[in-house]
N, C-alpha and C positions, 0 to 999 in steps of 0.2 A: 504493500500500500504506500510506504512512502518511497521510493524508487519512483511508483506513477504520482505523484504529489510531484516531484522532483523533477520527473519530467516535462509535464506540464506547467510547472514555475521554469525551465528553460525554456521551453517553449514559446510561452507568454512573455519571457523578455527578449527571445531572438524578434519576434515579432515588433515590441514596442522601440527594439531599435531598427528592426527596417525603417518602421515609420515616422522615425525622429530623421533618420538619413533621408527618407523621402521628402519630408518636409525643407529640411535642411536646402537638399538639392531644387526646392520649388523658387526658394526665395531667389527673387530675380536681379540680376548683377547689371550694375548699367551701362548703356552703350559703351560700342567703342569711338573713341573721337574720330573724328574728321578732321584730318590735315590740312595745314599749320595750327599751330595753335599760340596764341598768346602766352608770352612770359609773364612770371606774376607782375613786374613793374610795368608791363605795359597795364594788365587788368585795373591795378590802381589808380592809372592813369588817365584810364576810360571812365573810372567811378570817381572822376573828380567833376566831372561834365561842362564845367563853367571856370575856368581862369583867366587872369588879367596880366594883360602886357604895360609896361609904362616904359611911352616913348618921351626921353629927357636927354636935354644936350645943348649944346652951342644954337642949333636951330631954335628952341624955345625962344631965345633971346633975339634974333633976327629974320622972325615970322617966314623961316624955310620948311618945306618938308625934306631936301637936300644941300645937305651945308656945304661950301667948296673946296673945305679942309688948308684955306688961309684965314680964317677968323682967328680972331686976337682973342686967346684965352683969358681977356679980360672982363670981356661983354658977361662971362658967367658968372654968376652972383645973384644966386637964390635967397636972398637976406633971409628969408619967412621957411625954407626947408626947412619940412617935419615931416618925414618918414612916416613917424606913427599916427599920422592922419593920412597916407595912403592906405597903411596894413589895416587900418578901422575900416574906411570905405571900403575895403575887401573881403573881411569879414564881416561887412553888415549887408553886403551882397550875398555871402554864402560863397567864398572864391579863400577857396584853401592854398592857391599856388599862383603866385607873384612874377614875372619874369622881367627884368631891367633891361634897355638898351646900354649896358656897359659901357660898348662905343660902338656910334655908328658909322655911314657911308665918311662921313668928315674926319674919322680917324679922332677924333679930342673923345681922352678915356675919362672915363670920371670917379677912375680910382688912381689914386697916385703911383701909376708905374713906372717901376724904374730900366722899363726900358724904352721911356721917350718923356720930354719934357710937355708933351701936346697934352696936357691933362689938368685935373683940380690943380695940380701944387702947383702949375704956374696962373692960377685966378687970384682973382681978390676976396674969393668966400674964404671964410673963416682962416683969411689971412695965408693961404695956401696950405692948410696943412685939413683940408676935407677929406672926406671918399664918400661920397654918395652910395657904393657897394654896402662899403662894412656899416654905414644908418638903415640902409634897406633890410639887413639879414639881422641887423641885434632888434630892430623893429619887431621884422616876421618872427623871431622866436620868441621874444616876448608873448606873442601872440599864439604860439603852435599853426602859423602856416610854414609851407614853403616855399623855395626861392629858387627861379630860373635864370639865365643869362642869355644874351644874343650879345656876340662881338663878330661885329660885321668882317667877314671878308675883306671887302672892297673899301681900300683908305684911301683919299684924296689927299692925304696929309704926307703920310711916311716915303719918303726920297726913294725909299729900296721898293715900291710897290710898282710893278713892269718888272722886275726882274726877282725869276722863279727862285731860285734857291736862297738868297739875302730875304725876301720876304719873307719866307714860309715860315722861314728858322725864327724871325721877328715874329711872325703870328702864332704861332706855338709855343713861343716863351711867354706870351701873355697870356695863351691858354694856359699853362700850367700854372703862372703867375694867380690866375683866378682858380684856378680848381685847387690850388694850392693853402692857397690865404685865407679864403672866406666860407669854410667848413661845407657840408653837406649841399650841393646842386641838383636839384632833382630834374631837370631841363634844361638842356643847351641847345639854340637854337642857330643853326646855319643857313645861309640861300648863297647862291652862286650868282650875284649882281656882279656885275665888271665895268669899267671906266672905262668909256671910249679912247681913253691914252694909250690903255694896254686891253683890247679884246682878248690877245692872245695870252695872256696872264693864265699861269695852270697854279689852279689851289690843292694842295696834296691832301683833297681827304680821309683818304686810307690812312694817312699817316699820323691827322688829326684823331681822327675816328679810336684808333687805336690808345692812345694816350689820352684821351677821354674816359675811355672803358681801363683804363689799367690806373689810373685816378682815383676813377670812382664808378663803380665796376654795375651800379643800381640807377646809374643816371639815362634817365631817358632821354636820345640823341635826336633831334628834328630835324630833315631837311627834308628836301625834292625826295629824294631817295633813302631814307630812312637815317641810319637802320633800327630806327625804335617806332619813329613818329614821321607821317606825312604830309608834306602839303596836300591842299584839299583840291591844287590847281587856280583858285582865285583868291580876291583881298574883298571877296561881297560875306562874307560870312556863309556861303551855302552850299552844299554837296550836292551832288548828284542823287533825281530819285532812284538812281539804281545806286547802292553805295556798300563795295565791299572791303571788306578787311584787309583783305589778301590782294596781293597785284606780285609781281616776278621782278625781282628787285634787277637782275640783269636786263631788264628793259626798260630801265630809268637811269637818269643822269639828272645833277643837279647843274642850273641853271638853261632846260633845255624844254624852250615852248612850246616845241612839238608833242608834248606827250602830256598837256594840261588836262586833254577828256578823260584819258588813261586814268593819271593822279586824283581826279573827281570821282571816277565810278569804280574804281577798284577793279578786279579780274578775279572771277568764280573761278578760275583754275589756277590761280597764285597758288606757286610753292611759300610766300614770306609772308607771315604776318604783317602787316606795317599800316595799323590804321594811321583815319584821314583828322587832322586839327585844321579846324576852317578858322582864319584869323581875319577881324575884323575891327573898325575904330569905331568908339561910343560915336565921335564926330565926324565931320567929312575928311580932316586929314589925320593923321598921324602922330604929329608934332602938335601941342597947342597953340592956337590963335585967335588971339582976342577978337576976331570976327565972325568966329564958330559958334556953334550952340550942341548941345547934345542931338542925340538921334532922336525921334519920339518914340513915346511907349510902344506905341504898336507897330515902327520901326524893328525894334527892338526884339518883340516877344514873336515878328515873323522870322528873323534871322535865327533863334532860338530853335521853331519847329524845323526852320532847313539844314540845322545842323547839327545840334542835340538829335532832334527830332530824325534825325537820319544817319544814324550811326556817326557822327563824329562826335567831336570835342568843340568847344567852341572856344576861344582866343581872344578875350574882347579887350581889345585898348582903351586906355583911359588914361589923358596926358597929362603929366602937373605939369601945370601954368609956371610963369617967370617967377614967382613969388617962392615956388618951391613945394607951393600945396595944387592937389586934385580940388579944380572949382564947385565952388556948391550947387552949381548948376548940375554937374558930373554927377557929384552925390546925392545929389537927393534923385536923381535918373537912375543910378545902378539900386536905392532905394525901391523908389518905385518897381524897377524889373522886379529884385527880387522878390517883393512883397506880390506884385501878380504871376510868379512865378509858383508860390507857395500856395497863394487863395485857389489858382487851377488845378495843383496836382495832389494837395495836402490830402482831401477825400476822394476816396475810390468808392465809386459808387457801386461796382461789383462784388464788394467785400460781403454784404448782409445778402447775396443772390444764390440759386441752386446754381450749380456747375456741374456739366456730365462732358463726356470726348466721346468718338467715338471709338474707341478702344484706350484698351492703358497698359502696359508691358507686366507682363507678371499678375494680368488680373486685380480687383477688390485685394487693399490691405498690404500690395508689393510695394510703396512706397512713390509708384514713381505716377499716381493718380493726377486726374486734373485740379483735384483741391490745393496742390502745390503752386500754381499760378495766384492764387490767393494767399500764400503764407508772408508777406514779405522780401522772402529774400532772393536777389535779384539773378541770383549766380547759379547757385551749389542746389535750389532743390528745384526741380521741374517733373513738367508732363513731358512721356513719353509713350507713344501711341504702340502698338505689339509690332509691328512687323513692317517694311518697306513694299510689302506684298500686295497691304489695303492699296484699294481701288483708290479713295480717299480720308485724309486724315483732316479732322474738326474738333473743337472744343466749343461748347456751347454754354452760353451765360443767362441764364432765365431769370427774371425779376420776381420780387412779390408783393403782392396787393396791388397797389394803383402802379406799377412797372415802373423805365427809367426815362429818365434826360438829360440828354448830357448832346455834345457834339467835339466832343476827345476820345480818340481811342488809342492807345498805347496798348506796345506788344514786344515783350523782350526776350529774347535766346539765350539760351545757357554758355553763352561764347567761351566758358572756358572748358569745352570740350567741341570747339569749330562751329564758324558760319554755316547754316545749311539752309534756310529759307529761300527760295529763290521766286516764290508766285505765292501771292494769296489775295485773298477775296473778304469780305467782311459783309456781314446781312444782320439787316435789323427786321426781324416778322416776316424773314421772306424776300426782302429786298435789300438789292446791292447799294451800299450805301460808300462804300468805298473798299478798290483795288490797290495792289503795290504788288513790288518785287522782292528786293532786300527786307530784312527787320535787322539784324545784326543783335549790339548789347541795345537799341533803344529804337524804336519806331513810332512817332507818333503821326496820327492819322486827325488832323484837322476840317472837320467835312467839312468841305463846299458850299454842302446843301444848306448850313446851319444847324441848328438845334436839330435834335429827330428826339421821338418820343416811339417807347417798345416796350417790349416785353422779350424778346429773347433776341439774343446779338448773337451771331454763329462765325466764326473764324474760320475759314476753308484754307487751309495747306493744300494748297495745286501744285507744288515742284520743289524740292527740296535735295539735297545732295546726303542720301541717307535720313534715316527717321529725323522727324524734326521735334527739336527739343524746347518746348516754349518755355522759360522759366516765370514771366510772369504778366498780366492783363490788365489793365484799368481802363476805368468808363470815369470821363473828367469831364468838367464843365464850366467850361473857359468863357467869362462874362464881359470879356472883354474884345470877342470876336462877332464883329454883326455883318455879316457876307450878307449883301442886297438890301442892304437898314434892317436889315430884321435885328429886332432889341428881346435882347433876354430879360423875364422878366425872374 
């Protein structure tokens, strides 16, 4: 009798561990990526969505947007310079990362380098002994933002500039000079502009590029051609609506116009990651000029949807004045943005709604459900549909009680496991209220039509490069968009 007791207790545990293993083996593992994929400092970089460029220099003081690099380092003299009323209006925009014109087209530095005289220490601010650099970065950390650079290429100023190898060596000891002195650079920013004195002028970026990254090995590099960060192709703040991540870094060159559509719309078959930064000025020029005014709000919050709103970053300049401060004009503008930035996206109206897909990997309970498009987070948890097989793949957003309003729709990918979106469709009740191609890390969809009132919003994935991975959906209501006078009430 107890032999068959015994048996039967093996028994019944051979079995309960089949089916812990079966179980085990059900829970479902998630895709595999789609190549390239984002470095985490690129990922960081895309979740900063809004940073500020500040163009300052010789030009401030003699109403240029390009100075001709014989101005008399006198004319500078910011009496009223205070740094910590930029990094304020940066933070009270929501702008975590700052980036200076160290020095531009004009060659005059505005940190006192010791390898030219054309800088603060020979001005009359604070008696020549400034740096505009080291108030910028004790400011920003004061603060916990961070801090980019742009040192122009192209000097008007320095004698050795037309002639390759005396240059380069000058322009790499100042990069080192800054990546050296003034701690942590989270962006360096390059373009390939040239002087009609020397077209033929060759800048050794490989050689830069390299001594950037062995610097400071976390800093994300900008140019035409990466290899962190891309031009978006223009100075309008807007990307292309087709807008990919990836483009083939051997069929880019910096300083080279031929390849601006390229640089706007990315390439679904890029082997390189290398998203697009659309740079743009609060005003019409670059440089401030007491003739300018800011852009207007709804300026403003359009250049937002075409570049946030389409997989970039957006780059907005915002120039202190002669005095040495960001006008209050400037501030109370990036004010404003931000504040209708937050009134439009702060509530998701899909949050308190049913949500069903049509399929979901691993069935009810595998983790990777449409309920994850509502969790918050924007990355790491998403919907994933069963199989590349389905006919078509949808998630759908159902309202309750008197249903929704809104005329915002965003829709974001799980990009750090690869672009894959390439066609989708959006229906409110039945009807197409709006198409796209790309979503990448952020897609927003600003109807045309205006306001819509529903009850069920449906997302259609029509083409995608592998299952597509939506990580997250919001239904917004931008009160500040009236397409044909129509006024939201």
């Amino acid at each position: 009798m107890s032999s068959l007791w015994c048996s039967l207790w093996i028994n019944t545990l051979c079995l309960l561990f089949k089916f812990a293993v079966s179980r085990r083996e059900l829970v479902p593992t998630p895709p595999l990526p789609v190549l390239p994929l984002p470095a985490f400092s690129q990922l960081k970089w895309q979740q900063r969505e809004l940073i500020m460029f500040l163009h300052f220099g010789v030009n401030t003081f003699t109403d240029s947007e390009w100075g001709t690099g014989h101005e008399n380092p006198a004319i500078f003299d910011p009496v009223g310079l205070d740094a910590n009323q930029w990094v304020s209006a940066a933070v009270d925009a929501g702008i975590s990362l700052v980036i200076l014109t160290a020095k531009h087209h004009d060659g005059f530095c505005l940190w006192p380098s010791k390898y030219t005289r054309h800088s603060v220490a020979s001005s009359p601010w604070k008696n020549g002994n400034g740096d505009v650099v080291q108030e910028l970065v004790d400011a920003a950390k004061a603060r916990g933002i961070d801090v980019g650079l742009y040192l122009s290429p192209w000097d008007r100023h320095d004698r050795r500039y037309g002639r390759d190898l005396p240059y380069n060596e000058y322009y790499l000891a100042q990069l080192q000079e800054l990546l050296h002195k003034y701690g942590s650079v989270r962006e360096i920013w390059f373009d390939g502009a040239k002087g009609s004195n020397a077209p033929n002028m060759s800048y050794y970026f490989t050689d830069w590029f390299a001594m950037v990254k062995e610097l400071q090995a976390s800093i994300n590099i900008f140019s035409d051609a990466g290899p962190d960060v891309r031009w978006v192709g223009d100075e309008k703040g807007s990307a292309g609506s087709t807008c990919w991540s990836t483009v083939n870094r051997t069929a880019l060159s910096i300083g080279n116009a031929t390849i601006v559509d390229y640089l706007n719309t990315g390439d679904p078959k890029g082997t390189d990651w290398l998203p697009p930064e659309c740079d743009v000025s609060i005003r019409a020029g670059w440089f401030w000029h007491k003739s300018e005014s800011p852009k207007k709000l709804s300026e403003l919050l359009e250049i937002y949807y075409n570049s946030v709103g389409r997989n970039c970053l957006l780059l907005l300049n915002v120039p202190p004045n002669s005095n040495g401060l960001i006008s209050e004009s400037d501030v109370h503008r990036l004010r404003e943005f931000r504040a209708a930035i937050d009134t439009i996206f702060s509530t998701n109206l899909a949050e308190n709604c049913f949500i069903k897909a049509s399929s979901q990997r691993g069935g009810k309970g595998g983790g990777f459900g449409p309920e994850n498009v509502l969790d918050g987070d924007h990355l790491w948890t998403y919907w994933v549909p069963r199989d590349e097989s389905e006919e078509e793949h949808w998630i759908e957003i159902r309202g309750v009680g008197e249903g929704l309003t809104f005329n915002v729709i965003r829709i974001q990918e799980a990009i750090g496991l690869g672009q894959r979106i390439k066609r989708h469709e959006i229906y409110v009740d039945g009807k197409c209220v709006a198409k796209g191609t790309t979503v990448g890390y952020k897609r927003l969809h600003r109807l045309q039509g205006g306001m819509v009132e529903g009850q069920v919003v449906r997302i259609r994935i029509r083409e995608s490069k592998g299952v597509p991975l939506i990580s997250s959906i919001g239904l917004h209501l931008d009160p500040f968009w009236h397409p044909k006078g129509q006024q939201l009430t």
